[in-house]
N, C-alpha and C positions, 0 to 999 in steps of 0.2 A: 072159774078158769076153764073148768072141762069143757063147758058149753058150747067155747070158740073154737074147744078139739084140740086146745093148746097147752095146756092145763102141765102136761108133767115136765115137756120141753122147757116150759117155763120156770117151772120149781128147780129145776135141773140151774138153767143159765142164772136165777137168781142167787142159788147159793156161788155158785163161778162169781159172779160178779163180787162177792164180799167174802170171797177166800172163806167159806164152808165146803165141808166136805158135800159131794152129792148126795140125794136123797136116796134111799134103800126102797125097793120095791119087794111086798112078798105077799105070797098066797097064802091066805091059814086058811085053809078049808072054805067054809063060803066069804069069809073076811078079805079084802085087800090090804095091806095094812102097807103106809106112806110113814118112813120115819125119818126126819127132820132133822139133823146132826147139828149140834150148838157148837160155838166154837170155843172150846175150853184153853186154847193155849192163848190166853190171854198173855196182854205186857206182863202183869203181874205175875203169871206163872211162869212167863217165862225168866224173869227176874229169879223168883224163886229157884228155879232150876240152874240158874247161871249158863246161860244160856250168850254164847258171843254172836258178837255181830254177823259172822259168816252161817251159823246155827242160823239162826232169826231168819237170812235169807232162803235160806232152805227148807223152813217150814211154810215162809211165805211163798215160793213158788211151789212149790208139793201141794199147797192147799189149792192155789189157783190151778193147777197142771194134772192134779190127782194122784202123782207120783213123782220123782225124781229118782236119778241113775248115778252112780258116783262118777261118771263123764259129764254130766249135767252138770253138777257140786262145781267139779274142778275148773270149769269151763266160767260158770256164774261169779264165781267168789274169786278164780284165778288163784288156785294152791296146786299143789303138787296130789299125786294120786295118793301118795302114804298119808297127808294131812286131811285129805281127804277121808280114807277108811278111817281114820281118828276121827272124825268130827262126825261122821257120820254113825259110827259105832258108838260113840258116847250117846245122840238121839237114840239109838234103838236101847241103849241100857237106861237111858232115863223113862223111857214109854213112849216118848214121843212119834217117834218113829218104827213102823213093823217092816222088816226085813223080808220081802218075796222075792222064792225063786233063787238061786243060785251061780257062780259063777257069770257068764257072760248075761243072761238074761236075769238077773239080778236087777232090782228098783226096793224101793223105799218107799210108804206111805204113811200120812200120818194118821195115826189111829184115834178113833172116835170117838174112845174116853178115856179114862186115866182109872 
């Protein structure tokens, strides 16, 4: 893939396409190290977790999006803001979701293992 100089742009848009998270770029000293995030919120886990319909929607656009906003949430699913901080606060106490940032610039990401 490097050859055509397309190589990471590529790893990038292939995990996008199948709602993975992006890949992680890092320098370890002479090493580059590329790491490949698997998608662990499978059906089944999310089953496990009990996980509703409006949940599910939200971990599916967060994967494809890389983030979601609790305006985003309310806007996708059509709830109210309060049902919204519920259901999105229940993702962050189950793991599924990592709270960044604060207030107004406040998003949601889903996190890359459990």
């Amino acid at each position: 893939m490097e050859k055509a100089g397309t190589g990471t742009t590529d790893m990038i848009a292939y995990c996008r396409a199948v709602a993975l998270p992006e890949p992680t770029f890092e320098q370890h000293g002479p090493h580059f190290v590329t790491t490949v995030w698997r998608n662990w919120l499978t059906a089944a886990v999310m089953d496990e977790l009990g996980l509703n319909d409006r949940q599910r929607a939200a971990v599916k656009y967060a994967k494809t999006q890389g983030r979601i906003t609790n305006s985003e949430y309310q806007h996708l699913v059509n709830v109210s803001r309060k049902t919204a901080m519920r259901d999105l606060g229940h993702l962050v106490d189950q793991g599924v979701f990592a709270l960044i940032g604060f207030k107004r610039g406040a998003h949601y990401a889903v996190t890359t293992k459990k």
